[in-house]
N, C-alpha and C positions, 0 to 999 in steps of 0.2 A: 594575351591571356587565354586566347579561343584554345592555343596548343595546349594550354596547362589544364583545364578544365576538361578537353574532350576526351572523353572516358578511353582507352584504351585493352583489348581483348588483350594484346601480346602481354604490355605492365601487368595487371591481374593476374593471369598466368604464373606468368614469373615470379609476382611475389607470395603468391598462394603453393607454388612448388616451394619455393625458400622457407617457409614455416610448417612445412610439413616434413617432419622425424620419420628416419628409416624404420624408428622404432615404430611410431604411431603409426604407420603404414605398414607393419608387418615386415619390412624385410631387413634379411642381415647383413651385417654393414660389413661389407667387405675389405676393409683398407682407410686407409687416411682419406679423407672430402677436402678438396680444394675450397669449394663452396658450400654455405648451410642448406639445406635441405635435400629434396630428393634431387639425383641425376635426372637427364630429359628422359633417357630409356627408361629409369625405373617408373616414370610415372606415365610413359608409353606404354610400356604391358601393363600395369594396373588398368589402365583407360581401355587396352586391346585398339588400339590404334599401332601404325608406322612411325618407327622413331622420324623418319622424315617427314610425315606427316607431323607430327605433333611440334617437329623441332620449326615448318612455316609457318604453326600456329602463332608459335612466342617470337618469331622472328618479323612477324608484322607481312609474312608474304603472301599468306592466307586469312584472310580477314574476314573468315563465315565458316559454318560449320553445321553438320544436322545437328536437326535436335537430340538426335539418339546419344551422337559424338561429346554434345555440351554435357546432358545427363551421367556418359559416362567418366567425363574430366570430374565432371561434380561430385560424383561417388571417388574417384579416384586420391582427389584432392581435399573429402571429407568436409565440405563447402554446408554451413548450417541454409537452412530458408533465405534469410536475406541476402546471404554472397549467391546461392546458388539462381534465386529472382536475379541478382544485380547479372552472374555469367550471362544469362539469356538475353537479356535488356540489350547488352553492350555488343555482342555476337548479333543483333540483328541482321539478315542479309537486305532488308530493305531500310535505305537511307528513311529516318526521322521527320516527318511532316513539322516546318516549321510553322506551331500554333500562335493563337495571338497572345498576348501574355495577359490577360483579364487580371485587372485589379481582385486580389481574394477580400472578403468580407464576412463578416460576418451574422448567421440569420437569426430575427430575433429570437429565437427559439433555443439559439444556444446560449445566446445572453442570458436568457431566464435563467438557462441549466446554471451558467454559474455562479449567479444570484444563490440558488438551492446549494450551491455545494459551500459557500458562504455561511449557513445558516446551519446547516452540516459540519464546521470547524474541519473542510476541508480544502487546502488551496485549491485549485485548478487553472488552467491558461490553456489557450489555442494555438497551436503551429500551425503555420502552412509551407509552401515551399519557401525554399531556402533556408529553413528554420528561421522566417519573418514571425515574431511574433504578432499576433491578430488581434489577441484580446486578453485580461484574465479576470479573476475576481481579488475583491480587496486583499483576502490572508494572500495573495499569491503575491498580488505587490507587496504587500509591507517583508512578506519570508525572502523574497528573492529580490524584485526591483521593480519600480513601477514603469515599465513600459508607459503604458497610455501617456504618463507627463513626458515623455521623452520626445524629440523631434521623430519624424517619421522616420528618416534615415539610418536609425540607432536603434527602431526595434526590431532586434533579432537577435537571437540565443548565441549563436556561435558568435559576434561581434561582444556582445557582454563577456561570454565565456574566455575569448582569448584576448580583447583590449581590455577591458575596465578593470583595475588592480581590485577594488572591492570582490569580484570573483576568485580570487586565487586566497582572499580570506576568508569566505561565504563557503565556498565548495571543503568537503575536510578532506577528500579524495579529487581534488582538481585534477591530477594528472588524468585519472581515469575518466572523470569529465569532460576533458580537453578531447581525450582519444576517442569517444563513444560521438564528441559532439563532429567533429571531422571526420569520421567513419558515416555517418549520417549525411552531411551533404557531400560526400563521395554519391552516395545511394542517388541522392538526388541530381547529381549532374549524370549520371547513369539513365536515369528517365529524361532530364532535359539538358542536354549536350549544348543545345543553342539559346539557353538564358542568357542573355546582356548582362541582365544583376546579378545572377547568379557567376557569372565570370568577374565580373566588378570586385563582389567581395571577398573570389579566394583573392584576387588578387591585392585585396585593401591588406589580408588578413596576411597574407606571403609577406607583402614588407613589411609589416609592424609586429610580426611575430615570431621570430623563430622556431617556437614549440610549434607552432600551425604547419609550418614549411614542413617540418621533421614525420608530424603525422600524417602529414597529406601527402608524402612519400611513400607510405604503407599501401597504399593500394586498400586500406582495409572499408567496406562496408558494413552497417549497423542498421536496425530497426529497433527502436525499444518499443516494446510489448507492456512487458511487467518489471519490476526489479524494488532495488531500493536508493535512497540518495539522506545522505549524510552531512549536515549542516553544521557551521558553526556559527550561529549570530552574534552581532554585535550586541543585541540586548536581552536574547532571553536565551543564550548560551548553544549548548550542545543538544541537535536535536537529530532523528530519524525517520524518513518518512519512505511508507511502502507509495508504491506509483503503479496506475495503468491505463493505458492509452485509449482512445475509444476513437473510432470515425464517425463524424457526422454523415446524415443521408445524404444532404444537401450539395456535399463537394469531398471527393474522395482523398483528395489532397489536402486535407485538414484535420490534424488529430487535436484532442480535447486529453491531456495528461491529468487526471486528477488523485489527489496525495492524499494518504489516511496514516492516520496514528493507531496505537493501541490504546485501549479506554484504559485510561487511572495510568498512565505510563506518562514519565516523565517528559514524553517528545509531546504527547496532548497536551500538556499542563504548559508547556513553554508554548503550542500556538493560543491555547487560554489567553496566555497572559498578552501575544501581541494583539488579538482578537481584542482584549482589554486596554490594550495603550491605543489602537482607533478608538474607542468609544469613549476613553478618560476626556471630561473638559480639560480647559486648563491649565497644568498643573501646578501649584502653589510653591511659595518660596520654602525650598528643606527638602522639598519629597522630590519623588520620582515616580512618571507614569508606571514605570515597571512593578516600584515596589507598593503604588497604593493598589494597582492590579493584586499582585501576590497576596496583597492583606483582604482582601473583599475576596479572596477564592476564588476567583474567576481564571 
């Protein structure tokens, strides 16, 4: 699995020229393409590099590059922040210090925070690396899934996202989910080449899934920032929530994702209501936590 996992300069390369259009890159396509994207020369003179040059880059003969060189593949190849962090990472000329792998935790200070974002009617949860989840707050279990009850082995995003059939009903946009979540720990075996666990669960996630194989072929990396994520629960229906990341001071390797609604908009009023099936006793023969939630307005 070490093969599958260590990040590769040449792959990147390669697949970042294949989803780059002659068109999106300005030039005119001369004739029928054997293959999708741009030829090595057209993205040799965009870069101002030697077609020989550029062609040992993707051929794995030359395995380093200045930075001036990375910069200009990265402009060439039109690479957003995160692909163009990840080109640098992976092109380093100095082999990766292997560190210790310190158990991540978390400090009580962020527990507090999501205690508040609780009280706030807003989920939030903690990542660290390998998208292990760390922590989150009540609306975050009940919206998505309660980690903390799970064995320790099981909590982490991309294993819910690509094993547990409840996420392919949960996500209303799973593909895109699946893709954003395997583009993400691309990023992270890009920083750490020589995780154990990190190697462990592309590889749990290669044989049990074939959507994971397919997008962990893409070469693609991801960092989510801000966006949106689109829900369909099983009890309080169709909802929408905006998202944004935040790092703690504490470890840089830990993002805090916390989810907000619009006020009086129907995505509020469905976390209301599961905010209200935690706190229902209960509940009586005939009724439903859902629906005595809905009748008390909450």
């Amino acid at each position: 699995m070490a093969d599958q996992l260590e990040p590769s300069l040449a792959d990147f390369l390669r697949a970042a020229r294949g989803r780059l259009t002659p068109e999106t890159a300005g030039i005119s396509d001369t004739g029928r393409r054997r293959v999708n994207g741009l030829r090595r020369e057209e993205l040799a003179m965009l870069a101002g590099v030697s077609v020989d040059y550029y062609t040992r880059l993707e051929q794995g003969r030359s395995k380093s590059a200045s930075l001036e060189v990375l910069d200009a593949l990265a402009d060439a190849l039109q690479l957003d922040d995160s692909e163009r962090s990840h080109l640098h990472t992976i092109a380093r000329r100095e082999p990766a210090r292997r560190r210790a792998d310190r158990p991540q935790r978390l400090h009580e200070s962020t527990r507090e925070l999501l205690v508040t974002f609780d009280a706030a009617l807003q989920p939030a949860f903690v990542l660290g690396r390998r998208l292990d989840v760390l922590g989150h707050n009540r609306l975050a279990g009940l919206l998505v899934a309660d980690f903390e009850n799970m064995p320790a082995a099981q909590r982490n995003q991309a294993r819910f996202i690509f094993l547990d059939p409840h996420a392919r009903d949960l996500y209303a946009d799973w593909g895109g989910v699946a893709a954003d979540t395997a583009a993400m720990l691309r990023m992270d075996a890009g920083k750490h080449p020589d995780d154990p666990k990190l190697g462990a669960l592309v590889g749990e996630l290669s044989i049990h899934s074939p959507e994971f194989v397919k997008l962990w072929a893409r070469n693609r990396v991801h960092e989510r920032s801000v966006g949106t994520k689109r829900y369909h629960h099983p009890l309080v229906g169709d909802l929408t929530v905006a998202y944004q990341a935040l790092t703690p001071g504490d470890d840089p390797e830990q993002t805090i994702f916390v989810y907000r609604t619009e006020p009086r908009s129907a995505s509020r009023h469905a976390l209301q209501l599961l905010s209200g099936i935690a706190d229902a006793p209960a509940t009586p023969a005939g009724t439903t936590a859902v629906s005595r939630a809905a009748e008390s307005g909450t």
